[in-house]
DSSP file (Angstrom, degrees, kcal/mol; ACC not computed):
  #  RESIDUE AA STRUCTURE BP1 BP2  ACC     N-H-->O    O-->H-N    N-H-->O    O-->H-N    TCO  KAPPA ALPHA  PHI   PSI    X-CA   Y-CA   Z-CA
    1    1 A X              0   0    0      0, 0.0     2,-0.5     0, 0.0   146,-0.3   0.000 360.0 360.0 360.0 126.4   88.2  101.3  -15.9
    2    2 A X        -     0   0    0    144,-0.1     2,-0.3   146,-0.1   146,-0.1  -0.685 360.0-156.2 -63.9 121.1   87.5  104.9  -15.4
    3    3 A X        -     0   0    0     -2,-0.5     2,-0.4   144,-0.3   105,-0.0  -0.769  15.0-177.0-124.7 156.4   86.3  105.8  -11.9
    4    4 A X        -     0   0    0     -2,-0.3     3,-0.4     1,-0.1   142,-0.1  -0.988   8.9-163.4-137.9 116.6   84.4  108.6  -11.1
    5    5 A X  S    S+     0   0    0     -2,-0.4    -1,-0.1     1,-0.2    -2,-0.0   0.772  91.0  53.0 -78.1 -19.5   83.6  109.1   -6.8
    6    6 A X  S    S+     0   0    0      1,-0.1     2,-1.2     2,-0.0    -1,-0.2   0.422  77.5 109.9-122.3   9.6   80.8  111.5   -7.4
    7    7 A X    >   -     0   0    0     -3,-0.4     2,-1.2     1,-0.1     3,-0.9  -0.432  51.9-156.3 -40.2  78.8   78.2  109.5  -10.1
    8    8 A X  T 3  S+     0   0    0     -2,-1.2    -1,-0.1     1,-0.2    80,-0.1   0.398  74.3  63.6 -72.7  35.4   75.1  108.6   -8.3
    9    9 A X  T 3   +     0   0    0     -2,-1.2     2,-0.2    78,-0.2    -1,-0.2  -0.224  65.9 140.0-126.6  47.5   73.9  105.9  -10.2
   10   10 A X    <   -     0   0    0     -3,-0.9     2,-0.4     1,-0.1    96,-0.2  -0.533  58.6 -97.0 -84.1 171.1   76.3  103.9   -9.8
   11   11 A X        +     0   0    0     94,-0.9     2,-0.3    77,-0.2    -1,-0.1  -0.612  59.0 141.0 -83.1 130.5   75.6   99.8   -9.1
   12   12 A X    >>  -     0   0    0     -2,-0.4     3,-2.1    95,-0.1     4,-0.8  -0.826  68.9 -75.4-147.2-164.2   75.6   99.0   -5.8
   13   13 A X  G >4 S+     0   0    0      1,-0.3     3,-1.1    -2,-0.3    -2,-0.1   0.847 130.6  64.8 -66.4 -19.8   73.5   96.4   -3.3
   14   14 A X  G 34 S+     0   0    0      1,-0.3    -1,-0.3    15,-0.0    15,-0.2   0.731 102.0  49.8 -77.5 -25.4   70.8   98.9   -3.6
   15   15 A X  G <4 S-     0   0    0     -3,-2.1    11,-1.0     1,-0.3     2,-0.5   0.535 124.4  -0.6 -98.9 -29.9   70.7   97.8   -7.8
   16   16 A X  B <<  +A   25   0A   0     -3,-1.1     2,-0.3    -4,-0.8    -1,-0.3  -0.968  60.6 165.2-164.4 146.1   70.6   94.0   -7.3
   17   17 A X        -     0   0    0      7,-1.3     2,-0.7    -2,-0.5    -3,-0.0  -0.946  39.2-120.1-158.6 160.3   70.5   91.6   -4.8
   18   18 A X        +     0   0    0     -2,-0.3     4,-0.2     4,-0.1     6,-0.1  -0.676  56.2 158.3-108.7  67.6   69.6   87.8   -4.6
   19   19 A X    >   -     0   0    0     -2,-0.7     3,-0.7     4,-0.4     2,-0.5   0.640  50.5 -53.6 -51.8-161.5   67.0   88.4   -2.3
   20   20 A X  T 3  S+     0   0    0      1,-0.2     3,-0.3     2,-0.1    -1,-0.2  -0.936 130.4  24.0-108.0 146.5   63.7   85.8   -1.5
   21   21 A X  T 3  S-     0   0    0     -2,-0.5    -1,-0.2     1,-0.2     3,-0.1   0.668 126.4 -88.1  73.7  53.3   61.9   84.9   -4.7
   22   22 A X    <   +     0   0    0     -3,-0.7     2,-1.2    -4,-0.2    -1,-0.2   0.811  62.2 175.3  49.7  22.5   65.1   85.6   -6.7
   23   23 A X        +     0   0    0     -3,-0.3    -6,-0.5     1,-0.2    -4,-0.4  -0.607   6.8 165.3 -51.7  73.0   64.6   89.5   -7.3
   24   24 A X        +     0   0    0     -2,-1.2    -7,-1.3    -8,-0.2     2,-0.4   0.811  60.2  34.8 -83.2 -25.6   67.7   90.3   -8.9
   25   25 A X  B    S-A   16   0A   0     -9,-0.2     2,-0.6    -7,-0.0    -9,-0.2  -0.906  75.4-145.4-114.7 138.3   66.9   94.0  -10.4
   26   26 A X        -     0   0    0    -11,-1.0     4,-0.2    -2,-0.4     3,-0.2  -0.941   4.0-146.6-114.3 151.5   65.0   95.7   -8.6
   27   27 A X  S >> S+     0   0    0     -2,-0.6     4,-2.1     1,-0.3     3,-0.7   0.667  87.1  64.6-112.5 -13.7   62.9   97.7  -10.8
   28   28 A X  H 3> S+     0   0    0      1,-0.3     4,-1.7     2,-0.2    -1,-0.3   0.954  98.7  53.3 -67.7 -45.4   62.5  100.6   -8.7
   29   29 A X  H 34 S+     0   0    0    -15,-0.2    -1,-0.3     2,-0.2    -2,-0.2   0.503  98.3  58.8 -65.2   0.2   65.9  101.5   -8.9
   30   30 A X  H X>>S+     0   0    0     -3,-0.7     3,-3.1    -4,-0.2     5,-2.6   0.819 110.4  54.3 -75.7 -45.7   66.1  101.4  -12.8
   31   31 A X  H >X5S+     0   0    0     -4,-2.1     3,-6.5     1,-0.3     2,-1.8   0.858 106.9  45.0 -44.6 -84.2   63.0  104.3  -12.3
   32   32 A X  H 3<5S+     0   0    0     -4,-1.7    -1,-0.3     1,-0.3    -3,-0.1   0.149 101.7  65.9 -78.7  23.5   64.9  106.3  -10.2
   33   33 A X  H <45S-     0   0    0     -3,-3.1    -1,-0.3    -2,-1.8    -2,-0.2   0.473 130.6 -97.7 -74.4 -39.6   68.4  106.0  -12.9
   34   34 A X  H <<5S+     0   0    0     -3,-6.5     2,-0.4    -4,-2.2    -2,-0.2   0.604  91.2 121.6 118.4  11.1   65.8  107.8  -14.8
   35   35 A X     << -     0   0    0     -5,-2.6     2,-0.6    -4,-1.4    -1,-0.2  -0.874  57.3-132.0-120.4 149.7   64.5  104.9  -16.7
   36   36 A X        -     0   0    0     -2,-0.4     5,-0.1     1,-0.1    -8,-0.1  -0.590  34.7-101.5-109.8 163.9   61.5  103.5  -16.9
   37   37 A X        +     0   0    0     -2,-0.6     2,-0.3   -10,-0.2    -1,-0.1   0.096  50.5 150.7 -72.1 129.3   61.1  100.0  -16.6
   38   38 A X     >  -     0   0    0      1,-0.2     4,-1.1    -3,-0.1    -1,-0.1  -0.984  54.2-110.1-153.0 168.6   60.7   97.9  -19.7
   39   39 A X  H >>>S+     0   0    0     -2,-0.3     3,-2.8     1,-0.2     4,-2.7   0.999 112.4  64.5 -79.5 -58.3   62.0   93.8  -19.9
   40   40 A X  H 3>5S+     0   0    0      1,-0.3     4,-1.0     2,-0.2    -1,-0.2   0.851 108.6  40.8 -45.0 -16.0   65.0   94.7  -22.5
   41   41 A X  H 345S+     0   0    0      2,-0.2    -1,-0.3     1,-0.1    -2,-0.2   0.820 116.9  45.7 -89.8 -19.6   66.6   96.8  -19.7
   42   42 A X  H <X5S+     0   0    0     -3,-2.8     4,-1.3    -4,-1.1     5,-0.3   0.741 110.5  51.6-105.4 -23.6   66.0   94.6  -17.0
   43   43 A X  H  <5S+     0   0    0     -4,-2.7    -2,-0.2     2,-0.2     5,-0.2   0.689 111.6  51.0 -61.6 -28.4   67.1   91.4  -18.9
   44   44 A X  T  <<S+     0   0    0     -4,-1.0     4,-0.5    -5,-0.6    -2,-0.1   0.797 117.8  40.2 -67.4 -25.6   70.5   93.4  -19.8
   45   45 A X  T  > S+     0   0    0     -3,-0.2     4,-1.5     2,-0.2    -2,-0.2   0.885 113.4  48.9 -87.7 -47.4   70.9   94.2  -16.1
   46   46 A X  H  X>S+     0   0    0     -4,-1.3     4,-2.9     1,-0.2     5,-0.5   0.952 114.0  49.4-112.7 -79.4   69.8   91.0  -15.1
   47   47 A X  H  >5S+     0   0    0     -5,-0.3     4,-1.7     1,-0.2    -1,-0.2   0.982 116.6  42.6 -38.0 -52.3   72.6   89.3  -17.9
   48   48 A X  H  45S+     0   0    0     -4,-0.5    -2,-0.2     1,-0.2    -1,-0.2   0.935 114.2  48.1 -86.5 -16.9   75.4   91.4  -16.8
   49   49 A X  H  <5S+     0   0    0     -4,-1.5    -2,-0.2     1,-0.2    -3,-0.2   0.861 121.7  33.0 -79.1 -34.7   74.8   91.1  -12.9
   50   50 A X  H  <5S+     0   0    0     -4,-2.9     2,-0.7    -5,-0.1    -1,-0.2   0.352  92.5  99.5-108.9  21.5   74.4   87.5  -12.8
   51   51 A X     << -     0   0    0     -4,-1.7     0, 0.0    -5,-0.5     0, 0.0  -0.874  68.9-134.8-103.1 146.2   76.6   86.1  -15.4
   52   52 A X  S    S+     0   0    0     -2,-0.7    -1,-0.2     2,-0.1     2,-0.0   0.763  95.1  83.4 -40.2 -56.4   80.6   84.5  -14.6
   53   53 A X        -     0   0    0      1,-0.1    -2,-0.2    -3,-0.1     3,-0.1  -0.320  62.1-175.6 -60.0 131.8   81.4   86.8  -17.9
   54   54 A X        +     0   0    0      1,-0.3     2,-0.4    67,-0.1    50,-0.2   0.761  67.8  58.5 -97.4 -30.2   82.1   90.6  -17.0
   55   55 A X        +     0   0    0     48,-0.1     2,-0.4    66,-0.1    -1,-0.3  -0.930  63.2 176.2-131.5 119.3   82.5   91.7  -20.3
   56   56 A X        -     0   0    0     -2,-0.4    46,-0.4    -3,-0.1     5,-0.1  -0.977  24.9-141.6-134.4 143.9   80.1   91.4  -22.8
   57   57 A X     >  -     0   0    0     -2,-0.4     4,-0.9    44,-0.2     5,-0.2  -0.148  30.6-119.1 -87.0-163.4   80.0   92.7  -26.3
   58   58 A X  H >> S+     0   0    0     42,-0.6     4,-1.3     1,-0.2     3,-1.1   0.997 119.2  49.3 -87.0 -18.1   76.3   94.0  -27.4
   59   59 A X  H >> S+     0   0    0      1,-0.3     4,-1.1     2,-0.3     3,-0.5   0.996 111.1  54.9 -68.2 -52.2   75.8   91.2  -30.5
   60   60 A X  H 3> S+     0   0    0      1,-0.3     4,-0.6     2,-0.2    -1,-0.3   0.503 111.2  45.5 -75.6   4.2   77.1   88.5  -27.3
   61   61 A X  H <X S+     0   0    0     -3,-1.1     4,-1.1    -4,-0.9    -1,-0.3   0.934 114.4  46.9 -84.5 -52.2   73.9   90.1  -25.4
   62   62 A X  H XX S+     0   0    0     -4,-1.3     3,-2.5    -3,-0.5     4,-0.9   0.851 114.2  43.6  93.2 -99.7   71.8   89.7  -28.4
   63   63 A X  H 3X S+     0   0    0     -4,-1.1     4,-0.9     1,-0.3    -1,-0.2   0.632 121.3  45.4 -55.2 -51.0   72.9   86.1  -29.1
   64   64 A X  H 3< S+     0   0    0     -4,-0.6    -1,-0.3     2,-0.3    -2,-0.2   0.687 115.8  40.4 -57.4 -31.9   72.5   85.3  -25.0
   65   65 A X  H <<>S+     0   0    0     -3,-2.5     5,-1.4    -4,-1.1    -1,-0.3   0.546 117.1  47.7-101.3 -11.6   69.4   86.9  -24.4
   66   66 A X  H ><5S+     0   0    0     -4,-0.9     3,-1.0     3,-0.2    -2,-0.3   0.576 112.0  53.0 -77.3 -21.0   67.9   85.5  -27.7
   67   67 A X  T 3<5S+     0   0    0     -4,-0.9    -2,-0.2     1,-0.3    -3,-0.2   0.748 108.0  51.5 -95.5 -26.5   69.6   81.7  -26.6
   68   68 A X  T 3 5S-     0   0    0     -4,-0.1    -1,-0.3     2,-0.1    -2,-0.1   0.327 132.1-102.4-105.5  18.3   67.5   82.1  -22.9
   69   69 A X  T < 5S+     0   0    0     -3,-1.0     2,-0.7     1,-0.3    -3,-0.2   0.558  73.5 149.6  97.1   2.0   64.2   82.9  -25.3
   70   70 A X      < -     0   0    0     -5,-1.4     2,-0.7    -8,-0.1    -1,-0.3  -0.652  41.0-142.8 -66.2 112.3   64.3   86.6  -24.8
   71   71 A X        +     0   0    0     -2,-0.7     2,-0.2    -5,-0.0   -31,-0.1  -0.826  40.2 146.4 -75.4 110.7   62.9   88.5  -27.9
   72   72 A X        -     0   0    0     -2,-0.7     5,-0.2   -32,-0.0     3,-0.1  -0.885  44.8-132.0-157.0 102.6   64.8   91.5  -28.3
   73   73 A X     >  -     0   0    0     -2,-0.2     4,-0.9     1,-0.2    -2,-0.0  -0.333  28.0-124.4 -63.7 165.7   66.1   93.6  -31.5
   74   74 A X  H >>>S+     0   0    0      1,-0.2     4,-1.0     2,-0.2     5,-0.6   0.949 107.2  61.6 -64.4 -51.0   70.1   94.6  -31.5
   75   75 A X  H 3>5S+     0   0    0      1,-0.3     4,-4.5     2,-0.2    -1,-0.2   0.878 102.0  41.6 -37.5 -41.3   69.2   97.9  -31.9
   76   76 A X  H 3>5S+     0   0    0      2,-0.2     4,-3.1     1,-0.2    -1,-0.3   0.818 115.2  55.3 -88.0 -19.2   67.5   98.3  -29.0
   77   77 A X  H XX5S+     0   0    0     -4,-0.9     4,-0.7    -3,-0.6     3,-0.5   0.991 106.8  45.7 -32.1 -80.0   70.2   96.3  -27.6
   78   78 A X  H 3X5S+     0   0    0     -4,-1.0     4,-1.2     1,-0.3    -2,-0.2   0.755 116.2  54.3 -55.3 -43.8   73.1   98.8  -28.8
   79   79 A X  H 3X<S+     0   0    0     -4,-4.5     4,-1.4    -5,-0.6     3,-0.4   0.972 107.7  44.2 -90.1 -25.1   70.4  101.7  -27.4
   80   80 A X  H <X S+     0   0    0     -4,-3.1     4,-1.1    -3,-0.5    -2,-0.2   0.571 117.2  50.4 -55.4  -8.1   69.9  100.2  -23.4
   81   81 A X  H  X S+     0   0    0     -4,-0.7     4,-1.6     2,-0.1    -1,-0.2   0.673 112.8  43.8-110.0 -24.8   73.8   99.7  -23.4
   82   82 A X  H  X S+     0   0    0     -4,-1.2     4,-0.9    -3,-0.4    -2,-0.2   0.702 114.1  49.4-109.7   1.8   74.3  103.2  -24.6
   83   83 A X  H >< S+     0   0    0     -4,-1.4     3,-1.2     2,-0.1     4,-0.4   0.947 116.3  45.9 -53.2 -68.5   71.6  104.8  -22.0
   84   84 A X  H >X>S+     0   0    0     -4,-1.1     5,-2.3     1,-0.3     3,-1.0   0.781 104.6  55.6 -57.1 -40.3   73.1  103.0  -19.4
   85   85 A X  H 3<5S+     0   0    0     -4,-1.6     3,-0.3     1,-0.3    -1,-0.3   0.814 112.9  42.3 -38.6 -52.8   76.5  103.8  -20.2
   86   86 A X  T <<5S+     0   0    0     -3,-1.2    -1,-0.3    -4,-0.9    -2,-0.2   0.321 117.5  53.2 -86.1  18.4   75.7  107.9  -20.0
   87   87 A X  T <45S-     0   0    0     -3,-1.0    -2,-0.2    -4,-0.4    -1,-0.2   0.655 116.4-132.7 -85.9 -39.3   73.7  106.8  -16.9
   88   88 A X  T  <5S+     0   0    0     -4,-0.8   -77,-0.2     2,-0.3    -3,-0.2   0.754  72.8 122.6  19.0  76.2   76.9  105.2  -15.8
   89   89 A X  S   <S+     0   0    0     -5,-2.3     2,-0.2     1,-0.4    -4,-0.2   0.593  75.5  27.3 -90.3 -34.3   75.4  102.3  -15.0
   90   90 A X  S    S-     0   0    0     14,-0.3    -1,-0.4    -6,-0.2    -2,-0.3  -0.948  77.9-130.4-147.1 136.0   77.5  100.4  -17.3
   91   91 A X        -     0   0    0     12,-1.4     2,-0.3    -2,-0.2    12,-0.1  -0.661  15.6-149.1 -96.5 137.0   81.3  101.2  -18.4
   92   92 A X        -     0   0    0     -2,-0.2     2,-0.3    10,-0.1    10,-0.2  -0.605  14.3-170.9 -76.5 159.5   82.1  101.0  -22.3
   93   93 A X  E     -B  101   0B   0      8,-1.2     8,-1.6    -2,-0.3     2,-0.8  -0.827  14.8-161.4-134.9 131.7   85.6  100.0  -23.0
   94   94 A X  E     -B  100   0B   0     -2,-0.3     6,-0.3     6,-0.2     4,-0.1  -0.830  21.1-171.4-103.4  83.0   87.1  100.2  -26.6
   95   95 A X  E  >  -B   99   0B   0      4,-2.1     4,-1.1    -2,-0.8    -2,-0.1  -0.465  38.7 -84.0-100.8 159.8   90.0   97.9  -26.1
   96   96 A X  T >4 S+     0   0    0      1,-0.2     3,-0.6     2,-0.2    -1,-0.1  -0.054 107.7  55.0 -67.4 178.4   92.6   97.8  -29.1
   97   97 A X  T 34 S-     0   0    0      1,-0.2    -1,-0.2    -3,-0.1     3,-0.1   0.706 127.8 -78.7  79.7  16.8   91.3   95.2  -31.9
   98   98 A X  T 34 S+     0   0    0      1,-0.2     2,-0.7    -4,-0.1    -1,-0.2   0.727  82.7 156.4  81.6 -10.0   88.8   96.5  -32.2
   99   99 A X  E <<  -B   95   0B   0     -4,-1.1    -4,-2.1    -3,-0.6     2,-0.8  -0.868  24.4-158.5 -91.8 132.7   86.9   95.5  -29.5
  100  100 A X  E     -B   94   0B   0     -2,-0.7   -42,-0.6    -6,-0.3     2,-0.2  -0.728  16.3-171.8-101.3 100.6   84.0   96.7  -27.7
  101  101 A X  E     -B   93   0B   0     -8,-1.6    -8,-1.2    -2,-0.8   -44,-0.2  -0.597  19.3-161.3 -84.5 140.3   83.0   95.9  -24.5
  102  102 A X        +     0   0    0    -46,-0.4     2,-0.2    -2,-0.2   -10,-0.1  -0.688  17.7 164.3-116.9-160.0   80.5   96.3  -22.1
  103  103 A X        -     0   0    0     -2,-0.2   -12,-1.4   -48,-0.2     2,-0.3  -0.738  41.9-105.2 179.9 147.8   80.7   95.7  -17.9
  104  104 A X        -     0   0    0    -14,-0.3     2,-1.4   -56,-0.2   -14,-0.3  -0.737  34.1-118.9 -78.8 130.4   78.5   96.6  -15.3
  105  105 A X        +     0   0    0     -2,-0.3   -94,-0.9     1,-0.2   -15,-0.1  -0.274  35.4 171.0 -92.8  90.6   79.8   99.6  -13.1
  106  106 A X        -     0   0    0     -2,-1.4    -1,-0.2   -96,-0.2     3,-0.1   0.730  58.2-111.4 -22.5 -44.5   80.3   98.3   -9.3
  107  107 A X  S    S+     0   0    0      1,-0.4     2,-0.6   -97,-0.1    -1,-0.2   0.346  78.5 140.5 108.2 -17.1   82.1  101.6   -8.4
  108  108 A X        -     0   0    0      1,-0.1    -1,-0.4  -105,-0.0    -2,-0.1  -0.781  54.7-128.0 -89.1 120.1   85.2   99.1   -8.1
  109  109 A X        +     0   0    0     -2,-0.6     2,-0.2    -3,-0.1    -1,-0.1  -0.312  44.8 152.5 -79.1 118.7   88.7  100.2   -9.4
  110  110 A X        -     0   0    0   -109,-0.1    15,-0.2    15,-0.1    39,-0.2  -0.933  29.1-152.6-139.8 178.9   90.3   97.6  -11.8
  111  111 A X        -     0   0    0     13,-0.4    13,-0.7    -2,-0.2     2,-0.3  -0.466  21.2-114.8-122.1-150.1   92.3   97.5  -14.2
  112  112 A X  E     -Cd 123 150C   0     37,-2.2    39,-2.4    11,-0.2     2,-0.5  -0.938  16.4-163.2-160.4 167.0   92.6   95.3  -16.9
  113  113 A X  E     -Cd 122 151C   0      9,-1.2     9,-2.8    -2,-0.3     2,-0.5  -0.912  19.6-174.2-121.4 138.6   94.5   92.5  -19.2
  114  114 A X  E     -Cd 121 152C   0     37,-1.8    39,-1.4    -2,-0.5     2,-1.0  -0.989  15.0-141.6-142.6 122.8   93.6   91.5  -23.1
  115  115 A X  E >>  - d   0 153C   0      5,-2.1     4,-3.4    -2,-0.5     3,-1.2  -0.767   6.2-148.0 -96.1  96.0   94.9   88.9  -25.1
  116  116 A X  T 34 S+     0   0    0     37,-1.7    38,-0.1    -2,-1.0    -1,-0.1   0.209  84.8  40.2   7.9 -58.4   95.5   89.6  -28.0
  117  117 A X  T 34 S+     0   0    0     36,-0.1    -1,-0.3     3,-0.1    37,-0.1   0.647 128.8  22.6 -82.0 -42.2   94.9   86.6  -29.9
  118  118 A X  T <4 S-     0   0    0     -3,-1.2    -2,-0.2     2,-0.2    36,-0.1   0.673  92.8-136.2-114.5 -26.6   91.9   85.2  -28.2
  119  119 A X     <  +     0   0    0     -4,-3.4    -3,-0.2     1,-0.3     2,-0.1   0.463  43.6 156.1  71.2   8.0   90.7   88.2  -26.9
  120  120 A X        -     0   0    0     -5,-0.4    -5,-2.1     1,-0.1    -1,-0.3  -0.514  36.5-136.6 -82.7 151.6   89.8   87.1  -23.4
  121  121 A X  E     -C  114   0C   0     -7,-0.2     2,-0.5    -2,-0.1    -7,-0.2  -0.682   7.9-159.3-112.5 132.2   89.8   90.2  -20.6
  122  122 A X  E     -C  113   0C   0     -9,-2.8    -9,-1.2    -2,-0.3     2,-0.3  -0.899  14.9-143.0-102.0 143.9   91.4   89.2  -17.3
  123  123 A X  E     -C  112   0C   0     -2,-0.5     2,-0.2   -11,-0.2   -11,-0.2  -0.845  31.4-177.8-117.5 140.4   89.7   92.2  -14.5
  124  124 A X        -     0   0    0    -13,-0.7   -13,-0.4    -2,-0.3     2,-0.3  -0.648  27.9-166.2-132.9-178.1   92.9   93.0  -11.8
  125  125 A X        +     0   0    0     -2,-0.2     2,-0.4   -15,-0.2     3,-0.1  -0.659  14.8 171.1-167.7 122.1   93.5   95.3   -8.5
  126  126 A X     >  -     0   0    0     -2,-0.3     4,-2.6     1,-0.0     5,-0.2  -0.966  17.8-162.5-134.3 118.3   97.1   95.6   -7.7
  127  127 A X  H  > S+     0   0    0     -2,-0.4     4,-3.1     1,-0.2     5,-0.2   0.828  88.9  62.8 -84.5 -14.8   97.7   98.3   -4.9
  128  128 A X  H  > S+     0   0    0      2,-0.2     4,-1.0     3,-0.1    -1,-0.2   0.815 105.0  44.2 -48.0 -44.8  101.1   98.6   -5.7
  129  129 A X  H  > S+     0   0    0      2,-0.2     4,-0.8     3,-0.1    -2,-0.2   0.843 111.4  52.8 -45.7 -60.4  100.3   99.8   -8.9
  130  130 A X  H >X S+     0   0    0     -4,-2.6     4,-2.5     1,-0.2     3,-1.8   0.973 108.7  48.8 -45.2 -71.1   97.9  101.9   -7.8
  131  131 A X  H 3X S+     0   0    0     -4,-3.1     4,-1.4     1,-0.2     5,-0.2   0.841 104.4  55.5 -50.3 -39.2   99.9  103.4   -5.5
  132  132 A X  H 3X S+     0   0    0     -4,-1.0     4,-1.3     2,-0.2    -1,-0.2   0.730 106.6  54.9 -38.8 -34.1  103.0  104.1   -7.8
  133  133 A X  H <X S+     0   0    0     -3,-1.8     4,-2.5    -4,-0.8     5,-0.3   0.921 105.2  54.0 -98.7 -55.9  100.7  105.9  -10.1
  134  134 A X  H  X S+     0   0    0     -4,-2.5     4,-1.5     1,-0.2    -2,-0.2   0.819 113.3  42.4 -24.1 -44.5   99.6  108.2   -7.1
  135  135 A X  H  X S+     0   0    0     -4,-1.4     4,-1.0     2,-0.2    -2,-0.3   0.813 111.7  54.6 -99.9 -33.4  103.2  109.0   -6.4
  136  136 A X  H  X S+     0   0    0     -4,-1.3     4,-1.4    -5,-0.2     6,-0.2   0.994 108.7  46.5 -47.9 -71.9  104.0  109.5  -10.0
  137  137 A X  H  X>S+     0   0    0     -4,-2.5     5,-1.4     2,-0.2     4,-0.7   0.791 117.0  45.3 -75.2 -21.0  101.3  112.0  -10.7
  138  138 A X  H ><5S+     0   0    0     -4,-1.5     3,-2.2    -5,-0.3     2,-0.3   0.802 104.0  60.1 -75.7 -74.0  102.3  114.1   -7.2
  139  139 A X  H 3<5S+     0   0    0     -4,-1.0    -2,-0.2     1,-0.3    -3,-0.1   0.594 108.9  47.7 -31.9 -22.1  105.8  113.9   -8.0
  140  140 A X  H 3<5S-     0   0    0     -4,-1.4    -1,-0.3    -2,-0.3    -2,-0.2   0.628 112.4-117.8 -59.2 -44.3  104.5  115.9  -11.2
  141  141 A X  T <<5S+     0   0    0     -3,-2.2     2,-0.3    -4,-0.7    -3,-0.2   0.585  71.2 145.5  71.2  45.7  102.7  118.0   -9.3
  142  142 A X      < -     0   0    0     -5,-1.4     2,-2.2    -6,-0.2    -1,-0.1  -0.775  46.1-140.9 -89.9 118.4   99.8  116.5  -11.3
  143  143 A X        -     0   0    0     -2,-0.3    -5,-0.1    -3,-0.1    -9,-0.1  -0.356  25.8-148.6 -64.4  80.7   96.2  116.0   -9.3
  144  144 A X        +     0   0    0     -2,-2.2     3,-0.1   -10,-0.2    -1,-0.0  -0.385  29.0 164.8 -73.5 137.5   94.9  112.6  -10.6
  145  145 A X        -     0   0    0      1,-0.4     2,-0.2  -141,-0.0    -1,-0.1   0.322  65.4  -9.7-119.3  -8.7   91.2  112.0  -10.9
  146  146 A X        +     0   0    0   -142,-0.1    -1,-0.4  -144,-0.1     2,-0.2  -0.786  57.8 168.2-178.9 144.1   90.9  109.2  -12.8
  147  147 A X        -     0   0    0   -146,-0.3  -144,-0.3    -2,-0.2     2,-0.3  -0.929  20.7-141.3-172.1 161.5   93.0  106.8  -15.1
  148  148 A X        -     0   0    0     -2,-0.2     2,-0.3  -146,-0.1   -37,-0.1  -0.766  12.8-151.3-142.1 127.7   92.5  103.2  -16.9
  149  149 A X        -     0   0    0     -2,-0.3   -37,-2.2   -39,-0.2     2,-0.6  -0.961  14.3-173.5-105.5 122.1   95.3  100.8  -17.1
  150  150 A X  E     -d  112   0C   0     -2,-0.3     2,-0.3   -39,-0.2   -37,-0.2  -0.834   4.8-172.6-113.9  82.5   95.3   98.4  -20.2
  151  151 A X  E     -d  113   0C   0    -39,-2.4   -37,-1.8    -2,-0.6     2,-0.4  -0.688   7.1-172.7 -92.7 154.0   97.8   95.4  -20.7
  152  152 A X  E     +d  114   0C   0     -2,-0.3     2,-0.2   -39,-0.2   -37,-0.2  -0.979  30.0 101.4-153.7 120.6   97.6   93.9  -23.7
  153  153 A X  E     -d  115   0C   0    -39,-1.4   -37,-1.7    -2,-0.4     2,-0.4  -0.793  65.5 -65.7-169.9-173.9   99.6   90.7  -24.5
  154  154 A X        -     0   0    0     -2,-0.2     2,-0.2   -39,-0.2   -40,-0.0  -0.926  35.1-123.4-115.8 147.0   99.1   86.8  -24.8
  155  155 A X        -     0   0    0     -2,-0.4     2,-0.8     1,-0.1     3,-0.0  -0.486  42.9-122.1 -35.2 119.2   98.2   83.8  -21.8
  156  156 A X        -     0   0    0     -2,-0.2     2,-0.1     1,-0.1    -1,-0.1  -0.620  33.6 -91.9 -78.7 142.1  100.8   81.8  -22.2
  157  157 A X              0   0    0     -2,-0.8    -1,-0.1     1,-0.1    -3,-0.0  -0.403 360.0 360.0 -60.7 128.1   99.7   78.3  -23.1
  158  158 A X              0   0    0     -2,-0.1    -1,-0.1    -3,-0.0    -2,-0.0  -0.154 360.0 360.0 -33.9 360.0   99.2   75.6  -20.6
């Protein structure tokens, strides 16, 4: 994930909460991202903020929000995912294979793991890591401001 400290639209409680009556987007805060409020945008937000899957590609938002009865073309998918994205609202990732991801952005540094075969994305935090990478890029007498780590391997079988 690329992290960036000084975006201000990023997602935070202010973006969603499970409030009383179930409010999950709150629609003022899509206005004041700079968008104005329409049901594909708030069904996209809505999909990536409460579903157990972090990473969706935009035909699996399609398929999902057409399967809960949502009418929605992909196009107009493929254009709310790439508003939000220069919004940065939501992070692309192009992970190798060919795949394209989307994720909402939290504002929270991970990194991440992709299996090869199956393709499932494991989200990680290691502060060892982190730190190591710090101390690499001084030892350089490189300033780091941002950087993505991508392992890419198989889940060993069960």
């Amino acid at each position: 994930m690329v992290t960036s400290a000084d975006n201000p639209h990023k997602i935070n409680s202010r973006f969603f909460c499970c409030g009383e009556g179930n409010n999950i987007v709150n629609k003022n805060d899509i206005k004041e991202a700079g968008f104005r409020v329409t049901r594909p945008r708030v069904e996209i937000l809505k999909l990536l903020e409460t579903s157990e899957k972090q990473h969706y590609g935009a035909e699996e938002i399609y398929q999902e929000l057409l399967s809960q009865g949502i009418k929605v073309g992909i196009a107009t998918v493929y254009r709310v995912l790439t508003q939000f994205v220069e919004a940065g609202l939501v992070i692309k990732h192009n992970f190798e294979g060919d795949q394209c991801v989307f994720e909402l952005d939290t504002g929270e540094h991970h990194d991440h793991m992709v299996d090869m075969k199956t393709g499932k994305i494991i989200e990680f935090h290691d502060e060892i890591i982190e730190q190591r990478q710090r101390e690499i890029a001084e030892e350089h007498g490189f300033v780091l401001m941002e950087h993505s780590l991508t392992l890419y391997g198989e889940f060993k079988e069960k």
